[in-house]
PDB file of N, H, CA, C and O in Angstrom:
ATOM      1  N   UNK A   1      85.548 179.394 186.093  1.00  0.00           N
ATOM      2  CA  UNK A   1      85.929 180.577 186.822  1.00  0.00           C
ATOM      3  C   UNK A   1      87.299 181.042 186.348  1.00  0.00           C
ATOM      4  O   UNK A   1      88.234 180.248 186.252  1.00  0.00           O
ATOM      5  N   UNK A   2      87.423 182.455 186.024  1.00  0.00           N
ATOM      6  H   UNK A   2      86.663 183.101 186.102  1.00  0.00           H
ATOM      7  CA  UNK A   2      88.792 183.189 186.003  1.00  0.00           C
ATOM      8  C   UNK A   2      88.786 184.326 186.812  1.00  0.00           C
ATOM      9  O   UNK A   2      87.836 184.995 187.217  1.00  0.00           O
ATOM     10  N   UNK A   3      90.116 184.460 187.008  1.00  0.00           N
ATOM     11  H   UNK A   3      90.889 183.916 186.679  1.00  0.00           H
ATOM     12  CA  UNK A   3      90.498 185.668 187.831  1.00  0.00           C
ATOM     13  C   UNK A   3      91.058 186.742 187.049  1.00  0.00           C
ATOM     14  O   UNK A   3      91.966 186.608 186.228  1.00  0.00           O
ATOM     15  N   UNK A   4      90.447 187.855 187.361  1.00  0.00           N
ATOM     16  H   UNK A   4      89.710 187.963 188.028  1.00  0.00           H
ATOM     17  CA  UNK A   4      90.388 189.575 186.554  1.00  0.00           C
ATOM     18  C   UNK A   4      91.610 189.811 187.498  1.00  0.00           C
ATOM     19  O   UNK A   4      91.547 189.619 188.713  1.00  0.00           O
ATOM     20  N   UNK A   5      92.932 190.322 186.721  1.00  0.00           N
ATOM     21  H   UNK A   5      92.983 190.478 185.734  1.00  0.00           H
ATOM     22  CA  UNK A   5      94.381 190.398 187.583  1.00  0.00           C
ATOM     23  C   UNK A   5      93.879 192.530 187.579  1.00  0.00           C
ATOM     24  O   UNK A   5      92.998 193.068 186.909  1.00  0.00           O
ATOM     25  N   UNK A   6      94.571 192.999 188.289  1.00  0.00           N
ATOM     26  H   UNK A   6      95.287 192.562 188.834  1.00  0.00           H
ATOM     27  CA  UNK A   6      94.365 194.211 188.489  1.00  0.00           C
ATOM     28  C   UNK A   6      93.418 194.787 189.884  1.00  0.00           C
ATOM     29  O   UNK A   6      92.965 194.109 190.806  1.00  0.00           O
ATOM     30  N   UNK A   7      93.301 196.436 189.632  1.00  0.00           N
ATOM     31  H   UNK A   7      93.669 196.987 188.882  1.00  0.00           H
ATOM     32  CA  UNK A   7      91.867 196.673 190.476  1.00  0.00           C
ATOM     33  C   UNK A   7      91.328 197.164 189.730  1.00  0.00           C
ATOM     34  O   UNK A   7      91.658 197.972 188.862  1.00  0.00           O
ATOM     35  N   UNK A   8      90.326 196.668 190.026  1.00  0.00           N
ATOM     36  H   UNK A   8      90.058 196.011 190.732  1.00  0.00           H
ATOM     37  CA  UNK A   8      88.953 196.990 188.969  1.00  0.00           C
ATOM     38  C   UNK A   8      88.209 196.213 187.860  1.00  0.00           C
ATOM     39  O   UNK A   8      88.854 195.288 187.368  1.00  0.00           O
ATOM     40  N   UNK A   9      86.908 196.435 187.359  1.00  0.00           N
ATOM     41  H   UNK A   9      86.383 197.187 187.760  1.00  0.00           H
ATOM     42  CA  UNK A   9      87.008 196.019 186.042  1.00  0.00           C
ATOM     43  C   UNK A   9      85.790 196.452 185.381  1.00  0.00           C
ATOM     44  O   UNK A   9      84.766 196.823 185.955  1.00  0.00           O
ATOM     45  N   UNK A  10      85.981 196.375 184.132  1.00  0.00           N
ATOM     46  H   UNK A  10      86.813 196.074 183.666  1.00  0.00           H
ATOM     47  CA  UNK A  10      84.310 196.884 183.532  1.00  0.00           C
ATOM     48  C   UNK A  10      83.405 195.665 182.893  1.00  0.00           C
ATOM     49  O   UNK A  10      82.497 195.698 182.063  1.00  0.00           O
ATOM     50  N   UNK A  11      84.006 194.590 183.600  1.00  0.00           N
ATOM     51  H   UNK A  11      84.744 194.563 184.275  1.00  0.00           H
ATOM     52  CA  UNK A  11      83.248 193.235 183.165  1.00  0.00           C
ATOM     53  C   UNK A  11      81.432 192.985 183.599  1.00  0.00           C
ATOM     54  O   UNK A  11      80.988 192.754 184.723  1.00  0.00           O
ATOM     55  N   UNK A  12      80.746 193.107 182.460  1.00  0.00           N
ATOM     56  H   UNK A  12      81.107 193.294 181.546  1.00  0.00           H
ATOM     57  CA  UNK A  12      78.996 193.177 182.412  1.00  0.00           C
ATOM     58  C   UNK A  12      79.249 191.461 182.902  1.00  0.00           C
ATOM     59  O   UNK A  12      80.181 190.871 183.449  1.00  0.00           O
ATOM     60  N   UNK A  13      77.468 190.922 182.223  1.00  0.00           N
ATOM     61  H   UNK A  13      76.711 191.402 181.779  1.00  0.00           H
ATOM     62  CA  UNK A  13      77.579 189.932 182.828  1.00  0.00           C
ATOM     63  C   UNK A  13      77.466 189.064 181.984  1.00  0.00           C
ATOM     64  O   UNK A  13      76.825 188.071 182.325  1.00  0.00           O
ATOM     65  N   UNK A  14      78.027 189.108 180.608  1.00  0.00           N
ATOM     66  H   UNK A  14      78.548 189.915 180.331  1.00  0.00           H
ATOM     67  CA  UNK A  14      77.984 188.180 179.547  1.00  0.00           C
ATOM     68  C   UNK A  14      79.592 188.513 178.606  1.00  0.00           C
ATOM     69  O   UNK A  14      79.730 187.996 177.497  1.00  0.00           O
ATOM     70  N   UNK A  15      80.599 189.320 179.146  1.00  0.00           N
ATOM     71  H   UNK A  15      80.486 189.740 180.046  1.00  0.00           H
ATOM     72  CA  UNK A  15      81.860 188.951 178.441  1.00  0.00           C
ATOM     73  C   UNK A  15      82.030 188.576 177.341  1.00  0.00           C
ATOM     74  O   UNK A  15      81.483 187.494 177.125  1.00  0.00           O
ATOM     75  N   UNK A  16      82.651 189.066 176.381  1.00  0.00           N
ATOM     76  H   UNK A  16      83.095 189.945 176.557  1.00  0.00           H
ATOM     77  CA  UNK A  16      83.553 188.560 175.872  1.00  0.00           C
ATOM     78  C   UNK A  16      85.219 187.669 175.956  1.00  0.00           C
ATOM     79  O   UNK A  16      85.332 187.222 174.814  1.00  0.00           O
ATOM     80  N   UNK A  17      85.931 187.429 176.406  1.00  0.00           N
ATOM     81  H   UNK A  17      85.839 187.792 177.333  1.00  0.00           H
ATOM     82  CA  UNK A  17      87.363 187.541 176.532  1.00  0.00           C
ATOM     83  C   UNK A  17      88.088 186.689 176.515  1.00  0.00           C
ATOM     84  O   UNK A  17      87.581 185.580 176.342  1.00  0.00           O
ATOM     85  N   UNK A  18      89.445 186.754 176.664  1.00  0.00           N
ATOM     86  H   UNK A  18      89.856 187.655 176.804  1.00  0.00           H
ATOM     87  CA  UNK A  18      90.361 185.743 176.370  1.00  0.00           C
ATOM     88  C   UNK A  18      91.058 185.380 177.615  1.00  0.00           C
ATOM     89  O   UNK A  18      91.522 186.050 178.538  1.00  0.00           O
ATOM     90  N   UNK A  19      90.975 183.791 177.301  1.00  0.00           N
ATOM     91  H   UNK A  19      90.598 183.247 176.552  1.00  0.00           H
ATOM     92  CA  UNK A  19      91.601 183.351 178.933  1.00  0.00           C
ATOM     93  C   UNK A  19      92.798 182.788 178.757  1.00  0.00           C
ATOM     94  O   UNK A  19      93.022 182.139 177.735  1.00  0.00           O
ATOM     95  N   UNK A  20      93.922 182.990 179.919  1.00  0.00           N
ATOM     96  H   UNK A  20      93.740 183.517 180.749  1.00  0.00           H
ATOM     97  CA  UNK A  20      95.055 181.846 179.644  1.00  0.00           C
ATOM     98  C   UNK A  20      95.169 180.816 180.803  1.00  0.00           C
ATOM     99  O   UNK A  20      94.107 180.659 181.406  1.00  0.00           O
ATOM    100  N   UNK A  21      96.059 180.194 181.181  1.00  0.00           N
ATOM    101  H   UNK A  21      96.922 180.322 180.691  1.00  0.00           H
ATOM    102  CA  UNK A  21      96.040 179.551 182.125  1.00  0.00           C
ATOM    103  C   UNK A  21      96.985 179.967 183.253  1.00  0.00           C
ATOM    104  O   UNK A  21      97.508 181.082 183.241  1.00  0.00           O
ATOM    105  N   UNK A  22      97.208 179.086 184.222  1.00  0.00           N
ATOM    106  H   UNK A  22      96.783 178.181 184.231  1.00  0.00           H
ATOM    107  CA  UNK A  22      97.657 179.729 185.297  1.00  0.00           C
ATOM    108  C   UNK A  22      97.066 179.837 186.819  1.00  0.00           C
ATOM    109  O   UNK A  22      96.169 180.667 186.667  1.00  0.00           O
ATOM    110  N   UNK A  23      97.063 179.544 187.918  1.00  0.00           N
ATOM    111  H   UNK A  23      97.791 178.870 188.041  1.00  0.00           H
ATOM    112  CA  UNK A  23      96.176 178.894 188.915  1.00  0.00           C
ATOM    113  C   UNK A  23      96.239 180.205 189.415  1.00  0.00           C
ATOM    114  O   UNK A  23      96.665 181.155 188.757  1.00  0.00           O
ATOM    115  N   UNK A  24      95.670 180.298 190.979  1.00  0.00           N
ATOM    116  H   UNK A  24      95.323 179.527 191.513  1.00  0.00           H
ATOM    117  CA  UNK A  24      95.561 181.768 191.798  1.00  0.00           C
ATOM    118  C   UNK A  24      96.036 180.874 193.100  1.00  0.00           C
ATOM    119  O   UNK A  24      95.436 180.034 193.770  1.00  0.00           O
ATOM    120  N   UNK A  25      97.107 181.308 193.155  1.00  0.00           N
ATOM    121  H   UNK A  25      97.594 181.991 192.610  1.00  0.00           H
ATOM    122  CA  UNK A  25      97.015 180.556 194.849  1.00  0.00           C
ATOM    123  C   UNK A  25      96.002 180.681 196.098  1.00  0.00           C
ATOM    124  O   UNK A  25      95.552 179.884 196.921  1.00  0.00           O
ATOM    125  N   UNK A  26      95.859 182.057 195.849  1.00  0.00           N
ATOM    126  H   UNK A  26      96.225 182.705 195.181  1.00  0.00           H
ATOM    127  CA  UNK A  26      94.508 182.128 197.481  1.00  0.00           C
ATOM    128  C   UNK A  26      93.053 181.991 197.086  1.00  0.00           C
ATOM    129  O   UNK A  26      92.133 182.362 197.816  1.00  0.00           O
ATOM    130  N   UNK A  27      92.942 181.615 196.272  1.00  0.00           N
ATOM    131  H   UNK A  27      93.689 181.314 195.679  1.00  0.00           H
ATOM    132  CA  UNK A  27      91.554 181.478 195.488  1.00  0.00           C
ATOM    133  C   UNK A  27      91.577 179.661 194.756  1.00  0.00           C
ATOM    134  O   UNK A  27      92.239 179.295 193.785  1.00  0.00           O
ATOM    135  N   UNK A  28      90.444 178.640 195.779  1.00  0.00           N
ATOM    136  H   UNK A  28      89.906 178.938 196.568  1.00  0.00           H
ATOM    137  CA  UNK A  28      90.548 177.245 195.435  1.00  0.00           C
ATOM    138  C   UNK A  28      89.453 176.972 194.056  1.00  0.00           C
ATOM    139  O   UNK A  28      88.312 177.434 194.042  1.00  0.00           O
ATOM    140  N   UNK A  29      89.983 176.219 193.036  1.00  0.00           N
ATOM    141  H   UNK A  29      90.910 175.844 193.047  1.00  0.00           H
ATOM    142  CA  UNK A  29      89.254 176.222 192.164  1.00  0.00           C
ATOM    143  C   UNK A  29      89.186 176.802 190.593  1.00  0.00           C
ATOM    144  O   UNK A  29      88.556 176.511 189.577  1.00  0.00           O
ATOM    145  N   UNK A  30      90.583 178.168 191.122  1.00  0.00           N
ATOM    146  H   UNK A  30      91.095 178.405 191.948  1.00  0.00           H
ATOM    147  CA  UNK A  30      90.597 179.188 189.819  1.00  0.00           C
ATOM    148  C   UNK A  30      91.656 178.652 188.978  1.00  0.00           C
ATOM    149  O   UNK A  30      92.595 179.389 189.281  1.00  0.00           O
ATOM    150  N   UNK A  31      91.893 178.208 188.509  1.00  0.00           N
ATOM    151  H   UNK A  31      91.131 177.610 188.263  1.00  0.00           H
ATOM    152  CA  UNK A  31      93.226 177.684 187.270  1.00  0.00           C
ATOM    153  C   UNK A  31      93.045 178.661 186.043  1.00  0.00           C
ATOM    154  O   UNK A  31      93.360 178.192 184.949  1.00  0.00           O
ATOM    155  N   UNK A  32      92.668 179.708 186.076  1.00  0.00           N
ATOM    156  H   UNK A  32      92.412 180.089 186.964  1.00  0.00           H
ATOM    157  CA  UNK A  32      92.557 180.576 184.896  1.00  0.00           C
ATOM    158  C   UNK A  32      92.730 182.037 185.035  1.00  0.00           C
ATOM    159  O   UNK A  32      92.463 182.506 186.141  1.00  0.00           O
ATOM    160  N   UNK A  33      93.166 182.908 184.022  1.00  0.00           N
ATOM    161  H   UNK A  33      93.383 182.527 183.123  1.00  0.00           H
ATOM    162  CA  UNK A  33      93.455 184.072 184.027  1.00  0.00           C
ATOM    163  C   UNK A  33      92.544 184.990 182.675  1.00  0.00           C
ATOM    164  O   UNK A  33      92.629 184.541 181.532  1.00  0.00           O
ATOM    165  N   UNK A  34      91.783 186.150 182.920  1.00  0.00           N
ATOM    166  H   UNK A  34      91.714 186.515 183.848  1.00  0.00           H
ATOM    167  CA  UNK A  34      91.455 186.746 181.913  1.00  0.00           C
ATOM    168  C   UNK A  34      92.659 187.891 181.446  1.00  0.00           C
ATOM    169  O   UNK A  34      93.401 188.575 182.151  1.00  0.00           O
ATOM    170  N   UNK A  35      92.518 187.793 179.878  1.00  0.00           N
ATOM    171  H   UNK A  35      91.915 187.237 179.306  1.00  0.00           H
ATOM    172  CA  UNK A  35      93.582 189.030 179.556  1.00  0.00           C
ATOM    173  C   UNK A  35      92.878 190.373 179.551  1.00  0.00           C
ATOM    174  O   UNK A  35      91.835 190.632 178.951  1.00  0.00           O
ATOM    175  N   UNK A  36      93.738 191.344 180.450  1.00  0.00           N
ATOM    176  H   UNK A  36      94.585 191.133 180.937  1.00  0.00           H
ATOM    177  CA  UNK A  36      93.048 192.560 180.313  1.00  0.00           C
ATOM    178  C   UNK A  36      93.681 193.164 178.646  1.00  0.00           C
ATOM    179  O   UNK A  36      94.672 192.821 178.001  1.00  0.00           O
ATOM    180  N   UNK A  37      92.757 194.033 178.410  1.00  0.00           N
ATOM    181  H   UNK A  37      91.952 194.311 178.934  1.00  0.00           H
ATOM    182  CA  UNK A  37      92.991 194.939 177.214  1.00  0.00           C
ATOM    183  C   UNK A  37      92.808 194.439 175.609  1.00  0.00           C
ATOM    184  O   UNK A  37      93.151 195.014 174.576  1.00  0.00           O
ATOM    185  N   UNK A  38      92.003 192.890 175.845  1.00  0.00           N
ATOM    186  H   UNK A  38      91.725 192.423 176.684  1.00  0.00           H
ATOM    187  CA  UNK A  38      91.352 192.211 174.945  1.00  0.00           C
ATOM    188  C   UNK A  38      90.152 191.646 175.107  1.00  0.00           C
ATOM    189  O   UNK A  38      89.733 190.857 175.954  1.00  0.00           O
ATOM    190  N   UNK A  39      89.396 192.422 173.697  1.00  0.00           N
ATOM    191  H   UNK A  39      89.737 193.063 173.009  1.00  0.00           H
ATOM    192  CA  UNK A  39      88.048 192.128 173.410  1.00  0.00           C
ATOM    193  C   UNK A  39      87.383 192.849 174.121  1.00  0.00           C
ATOM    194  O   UNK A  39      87.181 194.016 173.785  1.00  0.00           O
ATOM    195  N   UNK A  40      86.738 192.187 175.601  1.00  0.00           N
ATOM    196  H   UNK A  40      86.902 191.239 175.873  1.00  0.00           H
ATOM    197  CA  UNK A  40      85.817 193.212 176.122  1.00  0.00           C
ATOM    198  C   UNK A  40      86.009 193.819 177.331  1.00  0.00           C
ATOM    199  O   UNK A  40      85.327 194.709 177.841  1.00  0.00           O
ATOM    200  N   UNK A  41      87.498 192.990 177.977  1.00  0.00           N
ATOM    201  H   UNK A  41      88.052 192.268 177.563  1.00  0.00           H
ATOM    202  CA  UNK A  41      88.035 193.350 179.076  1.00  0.00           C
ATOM    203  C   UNK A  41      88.962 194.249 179.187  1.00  0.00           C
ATOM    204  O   UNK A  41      90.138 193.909 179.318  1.00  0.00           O
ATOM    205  N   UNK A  42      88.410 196.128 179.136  1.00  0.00           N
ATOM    206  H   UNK A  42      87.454 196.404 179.029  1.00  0.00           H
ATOM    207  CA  UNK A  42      89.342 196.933 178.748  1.00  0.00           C
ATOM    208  C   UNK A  42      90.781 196.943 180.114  1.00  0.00           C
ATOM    209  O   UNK A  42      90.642 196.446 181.232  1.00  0.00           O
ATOM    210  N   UNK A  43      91.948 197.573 179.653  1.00  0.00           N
ATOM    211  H   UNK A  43      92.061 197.977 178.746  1.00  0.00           H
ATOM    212  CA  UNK A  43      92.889 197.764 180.526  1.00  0.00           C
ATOM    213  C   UNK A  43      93.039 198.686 181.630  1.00  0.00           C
ATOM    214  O   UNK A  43      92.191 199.520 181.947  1.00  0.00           O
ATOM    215  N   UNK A  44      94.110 198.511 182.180  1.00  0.00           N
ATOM    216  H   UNK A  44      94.799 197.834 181.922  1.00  0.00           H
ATOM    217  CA  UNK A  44      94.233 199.751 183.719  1.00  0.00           C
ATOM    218  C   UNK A  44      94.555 201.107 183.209  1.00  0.00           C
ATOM    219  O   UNK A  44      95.747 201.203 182.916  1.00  0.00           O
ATOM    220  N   UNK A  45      93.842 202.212 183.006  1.00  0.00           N
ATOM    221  H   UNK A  45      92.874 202.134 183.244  1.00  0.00           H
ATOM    222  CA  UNK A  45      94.149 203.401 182.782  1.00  0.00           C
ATOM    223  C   UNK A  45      95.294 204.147 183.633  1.00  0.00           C
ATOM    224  O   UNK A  45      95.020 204.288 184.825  1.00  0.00           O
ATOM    225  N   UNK A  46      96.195 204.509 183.318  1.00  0.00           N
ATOM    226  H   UNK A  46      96.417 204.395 182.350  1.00  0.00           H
ATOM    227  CA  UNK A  46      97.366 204.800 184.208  1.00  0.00           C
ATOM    228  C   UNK A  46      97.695 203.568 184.998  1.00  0.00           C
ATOM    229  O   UNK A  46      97.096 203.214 186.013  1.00  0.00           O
ATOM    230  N   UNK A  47      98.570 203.033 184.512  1.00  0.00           N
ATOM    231  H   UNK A  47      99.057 203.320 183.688  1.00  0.00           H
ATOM    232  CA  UNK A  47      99.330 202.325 184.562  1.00  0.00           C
ATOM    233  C   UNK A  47     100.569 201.983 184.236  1.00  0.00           C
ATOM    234  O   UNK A  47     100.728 201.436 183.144  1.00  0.00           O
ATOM    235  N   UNK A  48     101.740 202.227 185.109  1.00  0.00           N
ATOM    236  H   UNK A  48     101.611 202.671 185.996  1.00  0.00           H
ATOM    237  CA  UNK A  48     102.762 202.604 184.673  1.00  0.00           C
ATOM    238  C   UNK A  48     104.004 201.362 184.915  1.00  0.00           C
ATOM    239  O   UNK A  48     104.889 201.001 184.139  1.00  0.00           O
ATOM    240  N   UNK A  49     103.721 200.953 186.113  1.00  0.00           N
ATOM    241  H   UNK A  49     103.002 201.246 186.743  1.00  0.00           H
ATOM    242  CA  UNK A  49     104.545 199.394 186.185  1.00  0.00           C
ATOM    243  C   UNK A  49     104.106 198.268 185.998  1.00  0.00           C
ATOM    244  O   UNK A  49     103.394 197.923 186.941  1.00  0.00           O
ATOM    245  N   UNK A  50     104.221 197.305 184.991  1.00  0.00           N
ATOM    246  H   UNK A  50     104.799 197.586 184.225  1.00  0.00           H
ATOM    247  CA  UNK A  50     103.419 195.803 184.881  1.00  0.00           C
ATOM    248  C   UNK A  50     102.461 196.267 183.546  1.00  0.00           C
ATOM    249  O   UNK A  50     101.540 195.566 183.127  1.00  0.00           O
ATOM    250  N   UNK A  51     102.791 197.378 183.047  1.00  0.00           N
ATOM    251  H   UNK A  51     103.539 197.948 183.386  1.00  0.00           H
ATOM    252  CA  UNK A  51     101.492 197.214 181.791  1.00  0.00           C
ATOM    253  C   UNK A  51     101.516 196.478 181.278  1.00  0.00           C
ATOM    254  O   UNK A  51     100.328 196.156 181.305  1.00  0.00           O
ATOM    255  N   UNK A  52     102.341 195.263 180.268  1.00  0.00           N
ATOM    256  H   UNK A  52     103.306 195.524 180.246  1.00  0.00           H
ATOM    257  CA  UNK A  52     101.701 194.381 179.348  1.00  0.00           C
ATOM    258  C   UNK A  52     101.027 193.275 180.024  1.00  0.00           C
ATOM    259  O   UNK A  52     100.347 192.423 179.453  1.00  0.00           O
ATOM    260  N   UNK A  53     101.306 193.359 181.535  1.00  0.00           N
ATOM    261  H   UNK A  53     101.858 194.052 181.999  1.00  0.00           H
ATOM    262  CA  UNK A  53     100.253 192.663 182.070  1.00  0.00           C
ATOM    263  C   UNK A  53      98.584 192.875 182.116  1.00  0.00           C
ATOM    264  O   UNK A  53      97.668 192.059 182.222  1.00  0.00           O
ATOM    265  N   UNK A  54      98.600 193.981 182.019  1.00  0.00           N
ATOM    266  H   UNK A  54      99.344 194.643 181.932  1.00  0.00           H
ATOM    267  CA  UNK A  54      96.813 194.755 182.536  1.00  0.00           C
ATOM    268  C   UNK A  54      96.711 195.392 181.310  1.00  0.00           C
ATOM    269  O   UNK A  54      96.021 196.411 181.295  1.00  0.00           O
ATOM    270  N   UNK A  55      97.344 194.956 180.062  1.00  0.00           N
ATOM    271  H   UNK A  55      97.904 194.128 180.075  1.00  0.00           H
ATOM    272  CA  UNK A  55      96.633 195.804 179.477  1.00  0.00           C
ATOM    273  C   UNK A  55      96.966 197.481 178.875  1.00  0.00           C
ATOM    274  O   UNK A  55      96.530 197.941 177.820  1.00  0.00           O
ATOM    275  N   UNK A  56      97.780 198.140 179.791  1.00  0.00           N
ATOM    276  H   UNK A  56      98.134 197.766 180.649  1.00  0.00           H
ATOM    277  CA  UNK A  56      98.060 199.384 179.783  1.00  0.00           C
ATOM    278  C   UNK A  56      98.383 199.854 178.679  1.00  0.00           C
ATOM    279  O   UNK A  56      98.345 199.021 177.773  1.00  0.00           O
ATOM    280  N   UNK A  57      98.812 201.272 178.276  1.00  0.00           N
ATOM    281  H   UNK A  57      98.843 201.948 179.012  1.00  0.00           H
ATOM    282  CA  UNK A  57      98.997 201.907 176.626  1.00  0.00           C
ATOM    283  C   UNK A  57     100.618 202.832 177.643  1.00  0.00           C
ATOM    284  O   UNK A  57     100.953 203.245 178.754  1.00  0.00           O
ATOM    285  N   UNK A  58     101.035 202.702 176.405  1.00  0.00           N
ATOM    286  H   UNK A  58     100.763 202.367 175.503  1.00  0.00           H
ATOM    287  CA  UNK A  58     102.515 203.471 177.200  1.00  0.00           C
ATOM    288  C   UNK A  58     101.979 204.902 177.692  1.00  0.00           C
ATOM    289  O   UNK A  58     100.923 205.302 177.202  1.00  0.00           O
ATOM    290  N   UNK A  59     102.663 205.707 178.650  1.00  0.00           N
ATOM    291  H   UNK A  59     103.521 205.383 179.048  1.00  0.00           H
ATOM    292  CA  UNK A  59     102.377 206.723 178.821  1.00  0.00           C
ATOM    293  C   UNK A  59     102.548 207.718 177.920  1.00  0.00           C
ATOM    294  O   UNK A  59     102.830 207.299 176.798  1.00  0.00           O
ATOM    295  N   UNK A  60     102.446 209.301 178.066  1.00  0.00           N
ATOM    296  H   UNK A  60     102.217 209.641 178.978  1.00  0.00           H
ATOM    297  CA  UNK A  60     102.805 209.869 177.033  1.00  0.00           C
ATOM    298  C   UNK A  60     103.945 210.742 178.262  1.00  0.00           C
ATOM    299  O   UNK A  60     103.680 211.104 179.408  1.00  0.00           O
ATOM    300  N   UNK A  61     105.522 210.905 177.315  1.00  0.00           N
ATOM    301  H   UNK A  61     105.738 210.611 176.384  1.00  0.00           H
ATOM    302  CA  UNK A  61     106.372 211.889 177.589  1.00  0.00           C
ATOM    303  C   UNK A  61     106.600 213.084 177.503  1.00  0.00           C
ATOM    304  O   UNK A  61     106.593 213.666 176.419  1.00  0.00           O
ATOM    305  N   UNK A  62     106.800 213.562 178.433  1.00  0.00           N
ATOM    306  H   UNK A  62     106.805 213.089 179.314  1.00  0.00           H
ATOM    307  CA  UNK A  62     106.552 215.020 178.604  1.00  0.00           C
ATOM    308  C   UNK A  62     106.890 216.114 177.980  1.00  0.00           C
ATOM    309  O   UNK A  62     106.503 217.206 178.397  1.00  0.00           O
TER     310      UNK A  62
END
């Protein structure tokens, strides 16, 4: 088991992706993290605080 960090996800039911480690505190059992915005687990579209966490693409300036 891993935990998808963000809201949302476009995860089918055969994945690709890359996991790291790292436990979930409110969730017993999970010691793992999927990376968003690699392989098949795309990132948070608008996303502006925490992107290299989820994945995100910089915004564009105005």
């Amino acid at each position: 088991f891993a935990h998808i960090p963000g809201e949302g996800h476009n995860s089918q039911e055969h994945p690709i992706v890359l996991v790291r480690g790292g436990r979930v505190k409110d969730s017993p059992g999970v010691k793992s993290h999927c990376i968003r915005g690699v392989k098949d687990l795309l990132g948070i579209p608008d996303r502006r605080r925490g992107r290299s966490k989820y994945g995100a693409e910089r915004p564009k300036s105005k």
